[in-house]
PQR file of N, CA, C, O and H, with PARSE charges and radii, in Angstrom:
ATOM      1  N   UNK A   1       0.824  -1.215   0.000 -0.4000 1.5000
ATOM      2  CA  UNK A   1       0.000   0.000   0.000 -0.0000 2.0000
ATOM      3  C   UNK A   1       0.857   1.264   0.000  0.5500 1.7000
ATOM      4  O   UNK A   1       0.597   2.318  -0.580 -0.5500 1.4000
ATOM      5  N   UNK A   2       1.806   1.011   0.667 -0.4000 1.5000
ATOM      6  CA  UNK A   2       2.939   2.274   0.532 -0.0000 2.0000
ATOM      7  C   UNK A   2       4.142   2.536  -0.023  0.5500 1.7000
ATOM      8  O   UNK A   2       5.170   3.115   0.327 -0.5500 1.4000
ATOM      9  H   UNK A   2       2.018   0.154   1.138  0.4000 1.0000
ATOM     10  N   UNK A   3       3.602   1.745  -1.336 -0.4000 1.5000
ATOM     11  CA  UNK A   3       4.298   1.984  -2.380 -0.0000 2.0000
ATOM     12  C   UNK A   3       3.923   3.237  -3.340  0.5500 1.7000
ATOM     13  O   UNK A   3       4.930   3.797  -3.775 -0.5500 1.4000
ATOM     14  H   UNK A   3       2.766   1.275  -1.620  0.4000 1.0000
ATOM     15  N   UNK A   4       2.941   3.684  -3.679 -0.4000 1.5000
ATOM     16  CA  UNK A   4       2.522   4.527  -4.614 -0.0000 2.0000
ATOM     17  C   UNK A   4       2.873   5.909  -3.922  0.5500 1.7000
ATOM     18  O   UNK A   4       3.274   6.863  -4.588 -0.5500 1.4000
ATOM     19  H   UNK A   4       2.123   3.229  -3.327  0.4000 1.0000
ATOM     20  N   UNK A   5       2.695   5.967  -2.494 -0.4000 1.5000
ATOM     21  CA  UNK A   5       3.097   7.401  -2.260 -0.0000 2.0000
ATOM     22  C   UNK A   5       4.653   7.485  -2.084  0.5500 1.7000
ATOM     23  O   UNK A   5       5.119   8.600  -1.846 -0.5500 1.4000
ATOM     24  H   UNK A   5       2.370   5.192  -1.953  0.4000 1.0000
ATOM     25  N   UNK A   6       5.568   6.327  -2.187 -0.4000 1.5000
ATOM     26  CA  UNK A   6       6.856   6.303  -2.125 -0.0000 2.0000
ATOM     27  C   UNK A   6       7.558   6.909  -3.597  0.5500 1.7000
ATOM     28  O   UNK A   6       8.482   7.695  -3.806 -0.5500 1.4000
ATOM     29  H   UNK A   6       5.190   5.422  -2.381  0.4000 1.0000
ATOM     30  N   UNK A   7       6.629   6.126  -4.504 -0.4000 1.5000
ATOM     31  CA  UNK A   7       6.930   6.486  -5.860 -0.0000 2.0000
ATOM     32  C   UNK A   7       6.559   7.743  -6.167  0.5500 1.7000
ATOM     33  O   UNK A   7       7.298   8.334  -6.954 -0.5500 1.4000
ATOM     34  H   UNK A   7       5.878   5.488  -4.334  0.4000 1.0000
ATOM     35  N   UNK A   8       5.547   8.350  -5.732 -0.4000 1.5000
ATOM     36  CA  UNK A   8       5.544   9.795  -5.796 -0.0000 2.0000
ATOM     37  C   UNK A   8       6.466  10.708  -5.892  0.5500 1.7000
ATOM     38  O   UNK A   8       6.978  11.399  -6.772 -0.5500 1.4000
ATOM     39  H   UNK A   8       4.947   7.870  -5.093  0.4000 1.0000
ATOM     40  N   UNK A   9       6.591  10.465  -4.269 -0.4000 1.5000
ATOM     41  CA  UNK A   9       7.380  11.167  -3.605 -0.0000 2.0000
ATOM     42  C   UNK A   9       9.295  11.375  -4.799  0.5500 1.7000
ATOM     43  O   UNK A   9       9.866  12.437  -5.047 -0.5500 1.4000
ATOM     44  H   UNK A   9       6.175   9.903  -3.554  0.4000 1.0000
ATOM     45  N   UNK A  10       9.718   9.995  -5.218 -0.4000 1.5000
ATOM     46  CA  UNK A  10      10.736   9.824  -5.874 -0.0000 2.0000
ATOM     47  C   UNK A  10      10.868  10.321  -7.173  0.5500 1.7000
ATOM     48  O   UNK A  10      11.967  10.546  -7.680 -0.5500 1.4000
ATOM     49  H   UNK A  10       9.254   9.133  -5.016  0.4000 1.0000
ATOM     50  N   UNK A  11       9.317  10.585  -7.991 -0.4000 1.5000
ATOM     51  CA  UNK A  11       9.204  10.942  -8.450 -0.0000 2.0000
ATOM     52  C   UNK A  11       8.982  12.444  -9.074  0.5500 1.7000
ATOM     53  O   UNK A  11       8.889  12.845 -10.234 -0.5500 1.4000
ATOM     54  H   UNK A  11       8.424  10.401  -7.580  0.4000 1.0000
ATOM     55  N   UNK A  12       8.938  13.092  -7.813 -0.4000 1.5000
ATOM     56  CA  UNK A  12       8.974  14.549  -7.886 -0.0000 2.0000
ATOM     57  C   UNK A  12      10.182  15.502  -8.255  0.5500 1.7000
ATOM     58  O   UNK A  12       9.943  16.552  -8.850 -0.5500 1.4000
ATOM     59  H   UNK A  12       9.013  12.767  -6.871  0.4000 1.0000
ATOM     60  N   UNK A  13      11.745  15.083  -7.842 -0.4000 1.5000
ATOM     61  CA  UNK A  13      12.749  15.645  -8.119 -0.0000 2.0000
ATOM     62  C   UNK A  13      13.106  15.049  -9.524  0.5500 1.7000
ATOM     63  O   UNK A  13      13.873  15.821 -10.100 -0.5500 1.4000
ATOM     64  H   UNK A  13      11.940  14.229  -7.358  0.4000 1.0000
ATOM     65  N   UNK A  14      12.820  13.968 -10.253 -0.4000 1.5000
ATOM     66  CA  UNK A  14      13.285  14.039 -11.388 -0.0000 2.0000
ATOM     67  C   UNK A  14      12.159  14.456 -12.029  0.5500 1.7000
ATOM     68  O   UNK A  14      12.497  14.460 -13.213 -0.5500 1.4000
ATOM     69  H   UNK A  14      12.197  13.341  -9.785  0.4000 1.0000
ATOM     70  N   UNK A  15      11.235  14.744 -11.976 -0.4000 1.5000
ATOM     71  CA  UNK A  15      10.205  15.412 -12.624 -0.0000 2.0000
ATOM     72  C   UNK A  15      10.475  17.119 -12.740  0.5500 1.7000
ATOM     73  O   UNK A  15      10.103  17.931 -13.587 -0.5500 1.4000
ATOM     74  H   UNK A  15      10.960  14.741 -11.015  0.4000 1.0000
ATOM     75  N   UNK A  16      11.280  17.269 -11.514 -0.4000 1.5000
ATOM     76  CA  UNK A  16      11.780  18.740 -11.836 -0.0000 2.0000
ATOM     77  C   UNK A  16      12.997  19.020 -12.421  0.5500 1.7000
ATOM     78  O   UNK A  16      13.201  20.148 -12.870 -0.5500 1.4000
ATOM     79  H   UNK A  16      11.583  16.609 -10.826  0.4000 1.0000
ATOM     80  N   UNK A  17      14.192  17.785 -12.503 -0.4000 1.5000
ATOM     81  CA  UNK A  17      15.179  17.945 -13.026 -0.0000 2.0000
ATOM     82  C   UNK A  17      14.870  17.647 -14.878  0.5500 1.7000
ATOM     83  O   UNK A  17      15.584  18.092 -15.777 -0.5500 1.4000
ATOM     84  H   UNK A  17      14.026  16.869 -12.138  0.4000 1.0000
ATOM     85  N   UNK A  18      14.256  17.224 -14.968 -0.4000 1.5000
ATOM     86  CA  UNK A  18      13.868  16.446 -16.482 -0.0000 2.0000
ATOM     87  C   UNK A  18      13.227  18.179 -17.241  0.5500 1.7000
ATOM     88  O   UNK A  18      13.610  18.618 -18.325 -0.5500 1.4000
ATOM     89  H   UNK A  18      13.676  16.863 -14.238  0.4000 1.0000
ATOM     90  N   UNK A  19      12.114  18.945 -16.219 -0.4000 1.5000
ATOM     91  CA  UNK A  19      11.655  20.038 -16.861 -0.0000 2.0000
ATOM     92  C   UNK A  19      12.620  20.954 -16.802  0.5500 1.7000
ATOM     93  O   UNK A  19      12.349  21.890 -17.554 -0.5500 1.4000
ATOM     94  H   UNK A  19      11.802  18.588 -15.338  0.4000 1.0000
ATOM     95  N   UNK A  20      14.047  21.151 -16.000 -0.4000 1.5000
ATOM     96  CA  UNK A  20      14.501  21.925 -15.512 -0.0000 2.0000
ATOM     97  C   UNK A  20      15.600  21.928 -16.970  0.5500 1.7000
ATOM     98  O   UNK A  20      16.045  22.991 -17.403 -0.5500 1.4000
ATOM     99  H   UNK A  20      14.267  20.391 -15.389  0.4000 1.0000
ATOM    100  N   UNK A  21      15.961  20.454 -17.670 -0.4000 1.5000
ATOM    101  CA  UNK A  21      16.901  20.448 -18.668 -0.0000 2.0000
ATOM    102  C   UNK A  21      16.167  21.185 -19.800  0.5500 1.7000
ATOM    103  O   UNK A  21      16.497  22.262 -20.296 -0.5500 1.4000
ATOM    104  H   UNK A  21      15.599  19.591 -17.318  0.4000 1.0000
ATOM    105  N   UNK A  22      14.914  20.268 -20.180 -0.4000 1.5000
ATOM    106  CA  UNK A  22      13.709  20.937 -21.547 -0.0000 2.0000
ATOM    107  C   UNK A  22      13.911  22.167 -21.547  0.5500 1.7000
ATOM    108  O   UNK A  22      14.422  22.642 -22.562 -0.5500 1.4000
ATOM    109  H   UNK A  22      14.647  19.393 -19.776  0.4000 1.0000
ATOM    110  N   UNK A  23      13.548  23.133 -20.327 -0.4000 1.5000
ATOM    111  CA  UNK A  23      13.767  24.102 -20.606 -0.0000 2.0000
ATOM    112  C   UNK A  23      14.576  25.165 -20.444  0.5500 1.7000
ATOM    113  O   UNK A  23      14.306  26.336 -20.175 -0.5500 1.4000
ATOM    114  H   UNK A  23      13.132  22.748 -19.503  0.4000 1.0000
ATOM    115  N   UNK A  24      16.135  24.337 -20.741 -0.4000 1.5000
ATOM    116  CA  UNK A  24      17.579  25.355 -20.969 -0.0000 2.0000
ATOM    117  C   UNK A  24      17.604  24.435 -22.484  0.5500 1.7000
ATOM    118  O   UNK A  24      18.079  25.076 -23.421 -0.5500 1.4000
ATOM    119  H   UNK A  24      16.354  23.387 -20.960  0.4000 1.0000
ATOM    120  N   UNK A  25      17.339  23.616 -22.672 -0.4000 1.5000
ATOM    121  CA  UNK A  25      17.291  22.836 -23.870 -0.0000 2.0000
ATOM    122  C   UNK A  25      16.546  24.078 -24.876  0.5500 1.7000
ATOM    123  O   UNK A  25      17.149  24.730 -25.728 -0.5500 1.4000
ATOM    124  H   UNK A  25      16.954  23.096 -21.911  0.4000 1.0000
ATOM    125  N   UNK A  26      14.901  24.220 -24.484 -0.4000 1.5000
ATOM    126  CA  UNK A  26      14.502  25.016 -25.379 -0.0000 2.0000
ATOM    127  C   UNK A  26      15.131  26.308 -25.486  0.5500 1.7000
ATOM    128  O   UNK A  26      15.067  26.877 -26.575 -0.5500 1.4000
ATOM    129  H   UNK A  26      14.411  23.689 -23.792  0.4000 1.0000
ATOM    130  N   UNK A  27      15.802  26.926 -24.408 -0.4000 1.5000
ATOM    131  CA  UNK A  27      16.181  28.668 -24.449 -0.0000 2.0000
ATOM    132  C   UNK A  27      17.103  28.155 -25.037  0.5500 1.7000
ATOM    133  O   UNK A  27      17.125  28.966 -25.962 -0.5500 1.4000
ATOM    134  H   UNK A  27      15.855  26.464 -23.523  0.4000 1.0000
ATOM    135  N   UNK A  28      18.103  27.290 -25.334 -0.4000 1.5000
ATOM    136  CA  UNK A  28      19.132  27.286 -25.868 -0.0000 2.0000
ATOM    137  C   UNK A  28      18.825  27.263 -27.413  0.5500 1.7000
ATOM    138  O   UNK A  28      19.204  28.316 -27.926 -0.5500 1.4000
ATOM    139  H   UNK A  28      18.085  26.631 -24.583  0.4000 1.0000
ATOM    140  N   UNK A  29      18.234  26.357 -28.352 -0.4000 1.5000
ATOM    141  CA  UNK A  29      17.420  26.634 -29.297 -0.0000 2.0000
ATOM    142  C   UNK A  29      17.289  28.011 -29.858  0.5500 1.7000
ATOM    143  O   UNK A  29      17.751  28.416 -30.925 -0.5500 1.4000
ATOM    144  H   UNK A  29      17.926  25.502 -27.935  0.4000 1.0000
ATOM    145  N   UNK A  30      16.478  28.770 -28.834 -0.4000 1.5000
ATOM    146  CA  UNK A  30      15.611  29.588 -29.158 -0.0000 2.0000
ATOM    147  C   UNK A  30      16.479  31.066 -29.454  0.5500 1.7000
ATOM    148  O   UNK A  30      16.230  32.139 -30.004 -0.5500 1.4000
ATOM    149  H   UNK A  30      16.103  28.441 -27.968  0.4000 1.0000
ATOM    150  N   UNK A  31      17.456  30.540 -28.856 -0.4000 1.5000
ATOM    151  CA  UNK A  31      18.668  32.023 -28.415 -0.0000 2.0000
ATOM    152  C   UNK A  31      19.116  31.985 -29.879  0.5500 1.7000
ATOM    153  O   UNK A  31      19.206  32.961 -30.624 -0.5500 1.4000
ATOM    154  H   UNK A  31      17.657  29.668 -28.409  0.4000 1.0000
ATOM    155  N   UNK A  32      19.481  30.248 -30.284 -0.4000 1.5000
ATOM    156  CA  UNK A  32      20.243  30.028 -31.724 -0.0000 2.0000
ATOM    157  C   UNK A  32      19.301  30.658 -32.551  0.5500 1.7000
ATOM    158  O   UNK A  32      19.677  31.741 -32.998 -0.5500 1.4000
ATOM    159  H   UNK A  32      19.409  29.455 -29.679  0.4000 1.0000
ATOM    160  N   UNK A  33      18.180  30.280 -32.878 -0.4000 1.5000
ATOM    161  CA  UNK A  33      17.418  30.901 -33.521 -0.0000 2.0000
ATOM    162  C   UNK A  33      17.300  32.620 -33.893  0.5500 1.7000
ATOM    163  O   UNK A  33      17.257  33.265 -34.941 -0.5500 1.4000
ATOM    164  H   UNK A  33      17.875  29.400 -32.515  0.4000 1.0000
ATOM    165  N   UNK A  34      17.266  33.035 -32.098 -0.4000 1.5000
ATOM    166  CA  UNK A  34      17.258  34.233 -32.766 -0.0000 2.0000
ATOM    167  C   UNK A  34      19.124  34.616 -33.061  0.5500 1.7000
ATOM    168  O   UNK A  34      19.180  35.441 -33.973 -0.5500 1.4000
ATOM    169  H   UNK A  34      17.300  32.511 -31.247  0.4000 1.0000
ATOM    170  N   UNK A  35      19.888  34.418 -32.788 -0.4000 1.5000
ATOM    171  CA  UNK A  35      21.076  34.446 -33.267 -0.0000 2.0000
ATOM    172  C   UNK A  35      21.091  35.029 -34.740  0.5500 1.7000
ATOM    173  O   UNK A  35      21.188  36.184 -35.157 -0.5500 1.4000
ATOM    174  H   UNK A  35      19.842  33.748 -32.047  0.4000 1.0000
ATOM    175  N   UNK A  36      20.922  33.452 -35.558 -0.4000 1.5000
ATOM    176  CA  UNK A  36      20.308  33.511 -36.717 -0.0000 2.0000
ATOM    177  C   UNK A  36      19.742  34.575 -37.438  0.5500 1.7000
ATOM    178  O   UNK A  36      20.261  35.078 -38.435 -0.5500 1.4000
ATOM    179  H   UNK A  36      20.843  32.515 -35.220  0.4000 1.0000
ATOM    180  N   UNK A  37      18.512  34.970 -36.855 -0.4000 1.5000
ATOM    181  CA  UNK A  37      17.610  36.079 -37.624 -0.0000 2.0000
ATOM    182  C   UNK A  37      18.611  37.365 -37.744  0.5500 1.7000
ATOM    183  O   UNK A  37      18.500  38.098 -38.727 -0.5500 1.4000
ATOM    184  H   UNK A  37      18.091  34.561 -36.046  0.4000 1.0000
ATOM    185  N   UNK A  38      19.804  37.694 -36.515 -0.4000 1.5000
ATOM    186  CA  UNK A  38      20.061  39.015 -36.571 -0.0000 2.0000
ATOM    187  C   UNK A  38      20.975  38.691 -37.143  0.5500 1.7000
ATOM    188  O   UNK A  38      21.579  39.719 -37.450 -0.5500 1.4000
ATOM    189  H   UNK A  38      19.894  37.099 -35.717  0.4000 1.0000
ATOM    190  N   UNK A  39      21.636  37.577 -37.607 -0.4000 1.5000
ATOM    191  CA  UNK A  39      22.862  38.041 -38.867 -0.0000 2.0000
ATOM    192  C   UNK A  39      22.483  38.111 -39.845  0.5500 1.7000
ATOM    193  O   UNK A  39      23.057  38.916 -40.579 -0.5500 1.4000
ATOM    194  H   UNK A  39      21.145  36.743 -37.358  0.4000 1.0000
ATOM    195  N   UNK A  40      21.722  37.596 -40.217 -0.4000 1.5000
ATOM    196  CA  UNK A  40      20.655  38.155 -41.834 -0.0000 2.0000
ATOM    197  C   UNK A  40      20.902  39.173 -42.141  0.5500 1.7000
ATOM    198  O   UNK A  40      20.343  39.678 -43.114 -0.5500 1.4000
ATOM    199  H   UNK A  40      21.256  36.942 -39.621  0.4000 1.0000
TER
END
């Protein structure tokens, strides 16, 4: 029975480390991108 709130629980810091990469992942992208537009 006290398994599911264990897994929760374990589950919360990589749930924030996983969103925490996506989104330096996306600004990183997004920076290239605009990079891009201003040497045009």
């Amino acid at each position: 029975m006290y398994t599911t709130p264990i897994l929760w629980m374990l589950s919360w810091p990589l749930l924030i480390i996983v969103s925490y990469f996506l989104v330096k992942w996306v600004v990183k992208k997004y920076e290239a991108k605009l990079e891009e537009e201003e040497n045009e």
